[in-house]
C-alpha positions as CSV (number, residue, x, y, z in Angstrom):
1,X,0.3,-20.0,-3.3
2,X,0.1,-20.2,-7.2
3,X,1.1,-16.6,-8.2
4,X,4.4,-14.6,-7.0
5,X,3.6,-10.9,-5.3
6,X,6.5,-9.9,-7.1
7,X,5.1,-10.8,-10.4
8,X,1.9,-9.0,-10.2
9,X,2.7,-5.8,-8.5
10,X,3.3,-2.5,-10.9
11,X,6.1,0.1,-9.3
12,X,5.2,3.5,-10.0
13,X,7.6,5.9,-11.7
14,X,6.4,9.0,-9.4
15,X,8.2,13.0,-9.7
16,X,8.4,13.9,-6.4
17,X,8.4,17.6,-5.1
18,X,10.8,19.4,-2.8
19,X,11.3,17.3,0.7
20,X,9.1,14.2,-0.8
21,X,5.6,16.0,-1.5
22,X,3.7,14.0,-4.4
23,X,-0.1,13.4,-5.8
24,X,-0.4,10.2,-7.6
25,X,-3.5,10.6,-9.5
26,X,-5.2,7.5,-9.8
27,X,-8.8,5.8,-11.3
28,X,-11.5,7.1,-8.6
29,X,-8.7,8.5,-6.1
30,X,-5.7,10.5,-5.6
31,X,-2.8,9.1,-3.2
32,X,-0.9,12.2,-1.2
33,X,2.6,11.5,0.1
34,X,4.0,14.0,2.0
35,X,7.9,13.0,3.3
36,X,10.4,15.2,5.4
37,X,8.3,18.5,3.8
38,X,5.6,17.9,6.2
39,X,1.8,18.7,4.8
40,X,1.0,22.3,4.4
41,X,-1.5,24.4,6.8
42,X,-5.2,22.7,6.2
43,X,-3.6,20.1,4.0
44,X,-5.1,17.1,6.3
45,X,-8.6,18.6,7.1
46,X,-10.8,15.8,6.2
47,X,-8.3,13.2,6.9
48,X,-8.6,10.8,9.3
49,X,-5.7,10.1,11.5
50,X,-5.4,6.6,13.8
51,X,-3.5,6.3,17.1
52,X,-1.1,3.6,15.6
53,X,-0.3,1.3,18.0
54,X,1.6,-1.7,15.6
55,X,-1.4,-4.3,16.4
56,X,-4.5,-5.5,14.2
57,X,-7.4,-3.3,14.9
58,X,-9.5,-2.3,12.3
59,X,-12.2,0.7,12.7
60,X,-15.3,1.2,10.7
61,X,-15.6,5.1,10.0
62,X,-13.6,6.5,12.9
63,X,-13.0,10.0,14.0
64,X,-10.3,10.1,14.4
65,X,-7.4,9.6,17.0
66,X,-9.0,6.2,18.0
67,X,-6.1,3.5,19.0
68,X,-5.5,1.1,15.7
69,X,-4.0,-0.1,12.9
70,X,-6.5,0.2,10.0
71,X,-9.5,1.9,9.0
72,X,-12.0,1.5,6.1
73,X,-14.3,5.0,5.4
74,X,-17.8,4.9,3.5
75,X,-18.4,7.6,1.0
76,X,-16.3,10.1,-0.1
77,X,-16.3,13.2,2.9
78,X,-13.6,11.6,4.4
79,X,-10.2,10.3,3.7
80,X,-8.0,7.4,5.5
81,X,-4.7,8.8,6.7
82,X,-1.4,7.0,7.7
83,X,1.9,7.8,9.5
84,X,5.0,6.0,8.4
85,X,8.8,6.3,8.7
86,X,9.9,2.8,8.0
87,X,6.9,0.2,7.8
88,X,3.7,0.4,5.2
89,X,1.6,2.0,4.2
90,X,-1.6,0.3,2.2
91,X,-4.4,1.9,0.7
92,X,-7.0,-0.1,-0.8
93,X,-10.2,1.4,-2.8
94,X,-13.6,-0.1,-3.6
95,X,-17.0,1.1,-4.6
96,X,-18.2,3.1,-2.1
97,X,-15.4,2.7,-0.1
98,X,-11.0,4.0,0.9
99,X,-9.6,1.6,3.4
100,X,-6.3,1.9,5.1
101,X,-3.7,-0.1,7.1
102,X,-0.3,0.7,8.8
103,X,2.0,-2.5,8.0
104,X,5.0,-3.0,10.4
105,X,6.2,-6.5,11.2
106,X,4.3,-6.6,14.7
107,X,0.6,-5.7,12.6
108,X,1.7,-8.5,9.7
109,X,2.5,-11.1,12.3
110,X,-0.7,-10.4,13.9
111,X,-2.6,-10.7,10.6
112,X,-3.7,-7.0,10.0
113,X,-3.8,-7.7,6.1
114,X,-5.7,-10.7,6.1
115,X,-8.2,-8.9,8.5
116,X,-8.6,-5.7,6.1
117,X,-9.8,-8.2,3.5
118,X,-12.1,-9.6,5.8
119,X,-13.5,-6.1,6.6
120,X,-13.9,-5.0,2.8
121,X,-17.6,-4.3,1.7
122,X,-16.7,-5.4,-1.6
123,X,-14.0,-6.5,-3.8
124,X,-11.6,-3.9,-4.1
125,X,-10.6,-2.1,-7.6
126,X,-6.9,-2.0,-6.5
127,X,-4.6,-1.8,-4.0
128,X,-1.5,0.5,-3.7
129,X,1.6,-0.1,-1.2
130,X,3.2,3.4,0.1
131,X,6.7,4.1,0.5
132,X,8.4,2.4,3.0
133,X,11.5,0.4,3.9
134,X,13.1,-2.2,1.4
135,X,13.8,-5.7,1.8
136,X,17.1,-5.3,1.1
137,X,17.1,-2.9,3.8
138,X,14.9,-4.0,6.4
139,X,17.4,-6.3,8.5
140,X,15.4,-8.6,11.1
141,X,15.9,-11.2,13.5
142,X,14.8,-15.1,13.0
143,X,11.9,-14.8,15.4
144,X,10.7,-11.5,13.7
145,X,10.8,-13.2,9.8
146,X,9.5,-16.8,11.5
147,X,6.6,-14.4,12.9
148,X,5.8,-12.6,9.9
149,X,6.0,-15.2,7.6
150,X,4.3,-18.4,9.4
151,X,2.6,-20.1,6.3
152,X,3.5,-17.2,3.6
153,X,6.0,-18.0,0.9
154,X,9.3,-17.2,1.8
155,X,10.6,-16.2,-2.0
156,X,12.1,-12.8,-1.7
157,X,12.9,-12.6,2.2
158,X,16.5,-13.7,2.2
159,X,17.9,-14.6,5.7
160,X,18.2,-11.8,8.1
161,X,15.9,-9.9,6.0
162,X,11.8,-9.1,5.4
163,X,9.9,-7.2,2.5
164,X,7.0,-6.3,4.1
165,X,5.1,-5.0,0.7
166,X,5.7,-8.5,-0.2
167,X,4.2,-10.2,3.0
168,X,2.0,-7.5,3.0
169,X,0.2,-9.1,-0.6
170,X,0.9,-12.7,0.1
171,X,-1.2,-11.9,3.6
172,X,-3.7,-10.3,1.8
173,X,-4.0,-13.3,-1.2
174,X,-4.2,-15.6,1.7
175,X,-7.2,-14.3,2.7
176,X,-8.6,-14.2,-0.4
177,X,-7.8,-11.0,-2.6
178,X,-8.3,-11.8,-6.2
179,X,-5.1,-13.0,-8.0
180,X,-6.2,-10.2,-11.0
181,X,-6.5,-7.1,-8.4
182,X,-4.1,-4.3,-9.7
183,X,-1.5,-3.8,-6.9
184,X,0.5,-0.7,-7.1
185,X,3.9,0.0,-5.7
186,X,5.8,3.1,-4.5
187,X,9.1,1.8,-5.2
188,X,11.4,4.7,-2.9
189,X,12.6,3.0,0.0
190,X,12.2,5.6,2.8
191,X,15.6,4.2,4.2
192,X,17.5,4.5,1.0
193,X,15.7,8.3,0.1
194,X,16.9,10.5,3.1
195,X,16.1,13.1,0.8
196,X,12.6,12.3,0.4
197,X,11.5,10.4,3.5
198,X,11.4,10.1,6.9
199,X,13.1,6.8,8.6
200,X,13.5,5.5,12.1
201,X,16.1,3.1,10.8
202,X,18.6,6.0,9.2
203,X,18.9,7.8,12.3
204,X,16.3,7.1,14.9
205,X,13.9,10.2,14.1
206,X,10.1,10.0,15.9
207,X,9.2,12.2,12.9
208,X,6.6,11.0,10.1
209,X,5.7,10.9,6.7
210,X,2.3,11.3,6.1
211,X,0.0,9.3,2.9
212,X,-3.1,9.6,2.2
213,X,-6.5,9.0,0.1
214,X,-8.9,11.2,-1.1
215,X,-12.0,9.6,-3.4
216,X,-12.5,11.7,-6.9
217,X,-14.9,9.3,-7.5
218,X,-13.8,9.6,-11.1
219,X,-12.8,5.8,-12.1
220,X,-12.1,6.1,-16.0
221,X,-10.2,9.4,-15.5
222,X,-7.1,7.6,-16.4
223,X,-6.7,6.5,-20.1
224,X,-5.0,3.3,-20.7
225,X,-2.0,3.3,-21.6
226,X,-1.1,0.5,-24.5
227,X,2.5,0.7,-24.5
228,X,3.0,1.1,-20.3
229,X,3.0,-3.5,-20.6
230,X,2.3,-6.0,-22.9
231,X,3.7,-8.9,-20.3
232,X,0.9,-11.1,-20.1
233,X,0.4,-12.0,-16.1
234,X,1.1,-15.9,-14.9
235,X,-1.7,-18.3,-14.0
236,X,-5.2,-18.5,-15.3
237,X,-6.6,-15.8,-17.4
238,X,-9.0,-14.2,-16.0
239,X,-11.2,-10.8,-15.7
240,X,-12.6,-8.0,-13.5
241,X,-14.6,-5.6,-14.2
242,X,-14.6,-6.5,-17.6
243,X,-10.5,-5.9,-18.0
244,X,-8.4,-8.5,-18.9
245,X,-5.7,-9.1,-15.7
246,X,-2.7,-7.7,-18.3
247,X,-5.2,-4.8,-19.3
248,X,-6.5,-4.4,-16.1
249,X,-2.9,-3.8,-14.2
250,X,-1.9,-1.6,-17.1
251,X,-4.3,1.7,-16.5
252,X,-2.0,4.2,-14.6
253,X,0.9,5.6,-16.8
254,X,3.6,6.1,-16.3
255,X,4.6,2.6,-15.0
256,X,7.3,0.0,-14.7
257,X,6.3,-3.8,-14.7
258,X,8.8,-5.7,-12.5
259,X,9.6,-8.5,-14.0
């Protein structure tokens, strides 16, 4: 693979509420994360919950409660829901369209990212990774990382350990999300932020923390920001939607470019 997932994702700098309650406002959607505080009463009407089960399934316009991993919702009445404590969440959004998957190492072995691509109408306008567990970490056996990672780059997943936002992008570029797609990252690691999160590794809790995505259908309603980067992204140039990739990945502030 000719870029680095590291290189092009963008971590968000987010101010999160009491117990891990946050709105990321973001072009044509807003992203709600709801850690150990729980949603408040009517919070989640509208939003469509999955069954998780830590497979590959993908619905088309669901319910609701239906056994799977990922769900991609037409229009804007509904919004695609997750529950996490350690693995991740992805949100993806498109024209006409607010897709979902739940990310633990069983769903990436079993190729849940590439299959969301495969299921998208259209290309997506970006792509946002939810809060979850850090490489550093997210200890694993060999067989789990040989699982995840058959034919993925292995830069970034040291022995003993896996970054699934990482193999999370490099499965979704493999099946062929364009190199210039903005990617955003929540960069709390829900293992790390007992404070904040929810996490079956810290102490074995079946509690969740709850993301999701309702459409405002209101894609410019974020100005640019010209100082947020000025690091020029690796590879070809190239465009979309009439952004350069650097201008493109620069429209939420405020933001961090790893580096």
């Amino acid at each position: 693979m000719g870029r680095s997932s590291r290189k092009m994702m963008t971590s968000l700098d987010i101010e999160y509420g009491p117990g891990g309650r946050a709105d990321l406002r973001l072009p044509g959607g807003t992203l709600s994360i709801r850690g150990i505080s729980g949603p408040t009463p009517g919070e989640t009407d509208g939003v469509v919950f999955l069954s998780q089960v830590h497979g590959s399934l993908i619905l088309q316009d669901p319910s609701g409660g239906e056994e799977a991993d990922g769900l991609v919702v037409s229009g804007g009445r509904l919004s695609p829901g997750l529950r996490v404590a350690d693995c991740l969440p992805v949100f993806i959004l498109g024209s006409g369209y607010r897709a979902a998957f739940h990310a633990g190492w069983r769903g990436l072995a079993s190729g849940i990212a590439g299959r969301m691509i495969g299921m998208l109408p259209a290309a997506p306008d970006w792509v946002l990774l939810g809060p979850c567990i850090c490489g550093d970490c997210y200890e694993v056996g060999p067989d789990v990382r040989r699982a995840v990672l058959k034919g993925l780059p292995e830069e970034g997943h040291p022995p003993g350990r896996l970054d699934l936002a990482r193999a999370a992008i490099d499965g979704m570029l493999d099946a062929g999300l364009a190199p210039c797609t903005r990617i955003f990252r929540v960069r709390e690691c829900t293992r790390c932020r007992g404070d904040l999160f929810h996490s079956h590794r810290a102490d074995g809790t079946r509690a969740r923390n709850l993301v999701w995505l309702t459409d405002t259908g209101a894609r410019g309603e974020v100005a640019l920001d010209s100082g947020a980067c000025n690091i020029p992204l690796p590879g070809d140039p190239c465009t979309h939607n009439g952004y350069s990739c650097c201008t493109y990945n620069c429209l939420l502030s405020p933001i961090r470019r790893d580096q």
